[in-house]
C-alpha positions in Angstrom: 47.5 -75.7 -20.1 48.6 -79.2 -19.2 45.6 -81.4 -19.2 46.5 -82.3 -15.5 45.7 -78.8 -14.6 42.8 -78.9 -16.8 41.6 -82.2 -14.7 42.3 -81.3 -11.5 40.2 -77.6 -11.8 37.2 -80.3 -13.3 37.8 -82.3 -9.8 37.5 -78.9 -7.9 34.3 -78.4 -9.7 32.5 -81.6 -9.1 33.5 -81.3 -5.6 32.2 -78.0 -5.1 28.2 -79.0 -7.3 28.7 -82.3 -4.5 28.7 -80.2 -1.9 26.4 -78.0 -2.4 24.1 -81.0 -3.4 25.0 -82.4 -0.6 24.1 -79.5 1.8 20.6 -79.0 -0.1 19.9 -81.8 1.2 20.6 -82.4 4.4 19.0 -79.0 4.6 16.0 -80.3 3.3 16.0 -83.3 5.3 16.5 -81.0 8.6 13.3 -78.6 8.0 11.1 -81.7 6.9 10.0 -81.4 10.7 9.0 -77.7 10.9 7.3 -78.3 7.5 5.0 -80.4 9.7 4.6 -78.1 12.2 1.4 -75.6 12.0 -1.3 -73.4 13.2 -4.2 -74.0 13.8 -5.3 -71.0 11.9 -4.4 -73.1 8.7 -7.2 -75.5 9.0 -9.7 -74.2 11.6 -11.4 -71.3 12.0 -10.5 -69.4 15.4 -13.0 -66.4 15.7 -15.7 -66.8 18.7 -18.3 -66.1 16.4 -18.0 -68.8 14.3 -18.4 -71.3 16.8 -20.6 -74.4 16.7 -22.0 -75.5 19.8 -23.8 -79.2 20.6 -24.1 -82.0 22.9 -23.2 -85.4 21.8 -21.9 -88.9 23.5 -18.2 -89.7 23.5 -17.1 -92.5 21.8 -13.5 -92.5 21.5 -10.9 -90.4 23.9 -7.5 -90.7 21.8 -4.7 -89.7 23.9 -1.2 -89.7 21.8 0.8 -87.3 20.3 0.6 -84.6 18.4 -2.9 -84.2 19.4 -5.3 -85.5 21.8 -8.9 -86.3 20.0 -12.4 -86.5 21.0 -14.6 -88.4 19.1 -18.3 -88.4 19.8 -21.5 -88.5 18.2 -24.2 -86.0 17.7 -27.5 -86.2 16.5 -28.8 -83.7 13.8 -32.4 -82.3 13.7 -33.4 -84.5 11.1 -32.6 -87.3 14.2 -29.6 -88.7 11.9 -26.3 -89.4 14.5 -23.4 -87.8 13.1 -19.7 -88.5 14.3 -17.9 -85.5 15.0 -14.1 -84.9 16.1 -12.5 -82.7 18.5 -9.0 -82.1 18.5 -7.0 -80.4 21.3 -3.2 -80.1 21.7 -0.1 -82.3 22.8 -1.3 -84.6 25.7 1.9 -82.8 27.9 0.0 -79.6 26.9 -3.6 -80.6 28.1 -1.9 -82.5 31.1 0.1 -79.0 31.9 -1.8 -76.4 30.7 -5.5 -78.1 31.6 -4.8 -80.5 34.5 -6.5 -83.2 32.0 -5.2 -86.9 32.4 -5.8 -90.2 29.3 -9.2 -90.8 32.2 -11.0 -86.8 32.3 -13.1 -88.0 29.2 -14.3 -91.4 28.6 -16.6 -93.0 26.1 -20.1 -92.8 27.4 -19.4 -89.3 28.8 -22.4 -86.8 27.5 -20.5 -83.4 27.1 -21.4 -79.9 25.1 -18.7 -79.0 22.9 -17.9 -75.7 21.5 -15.7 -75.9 18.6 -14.1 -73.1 15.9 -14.6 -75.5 13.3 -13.2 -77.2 10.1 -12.7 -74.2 7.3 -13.2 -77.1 5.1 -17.3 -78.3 6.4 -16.1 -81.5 7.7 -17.3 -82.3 11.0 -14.2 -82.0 13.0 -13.0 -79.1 14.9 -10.7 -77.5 16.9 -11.8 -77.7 21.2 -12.3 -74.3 22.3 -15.0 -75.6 25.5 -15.7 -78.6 27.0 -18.8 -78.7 29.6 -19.5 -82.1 31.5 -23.5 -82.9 32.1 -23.2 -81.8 35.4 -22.5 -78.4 34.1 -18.6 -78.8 35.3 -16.6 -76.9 33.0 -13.7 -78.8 32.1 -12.2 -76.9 29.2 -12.3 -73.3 28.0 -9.1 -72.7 26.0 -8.9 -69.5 24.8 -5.6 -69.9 23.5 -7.4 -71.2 20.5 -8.8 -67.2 19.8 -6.9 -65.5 17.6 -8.1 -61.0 17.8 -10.3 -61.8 21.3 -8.8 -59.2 24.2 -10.0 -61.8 26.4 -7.7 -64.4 25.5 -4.9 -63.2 26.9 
């Protein structure tokens, strides 16, 4: 075997381990995004019976993607004030899905929450119910129930 034969089947080699290196990663690079993706089953709890329920004051309505946010503040029965967090989905999903606009919830607004909460004990949440003070309901997403016949 000439060593030019020898040289070019190395070439074909290389070539072939670029490639494929090559492909990995732009393969890689592609699924970063649905990497980021998830449920909400992953970090929150989404049975009805493991609900937390409370009224608290609004201080910050953050309206961006990938989630919209509530954050308000709740006072314990110790008195304390505690700063909890709501999230809800994509503001095109609570615009479509929920009628809701960056102005349905503003800081100041009293509201009762129900959340399926953190499956970590932080005080944040997931926004399954949203009452307003005068008793208006303006969320009940049962979307958020995963096994509940009546979410459907």
């Amino acid at each position: 075997m000439s060593f030019h034969a020898f040289d070019t089947r190395r070439r074909c080699c290389l070539d072939r381990k670029r490639s494929l290196l090559l492909s990995l990663i732009v393969i890689g690079l592609v699924s970063l995004p649905v990497l980021a993706l998830h449920g909400s089953a992953i970090s929150y709890e989404t049975k009805l019976d493991k609900a937390v329920t409370h009224t608290g004051v609004v201080t910050e309505f953050v309206w961006r993607n990938p989630h919209v946010y509530i954050i308000y503040n709740v006072k314990d029965a110790g008195g304390k004030v505690v700063e909890w967090s709501a999230e809800t989905s994509s503001p095109s999903s609570m615009t479509g899905e929920h009628n809701w606009t960056r102005t349905t919830i503003k800081p100041g607004d009293e509201i009762t929450f129900t959340l399926l909460p953190s499956k970590i004990a932080t005080a944040a949440g997931i926004l399954y119910k949203a009452v307003a003070s005068d008793g208006r309901v303006i969320l009940e997403d049962k979307s958020r129930l995963r096994g509940d016949p009546t979410a459907q």
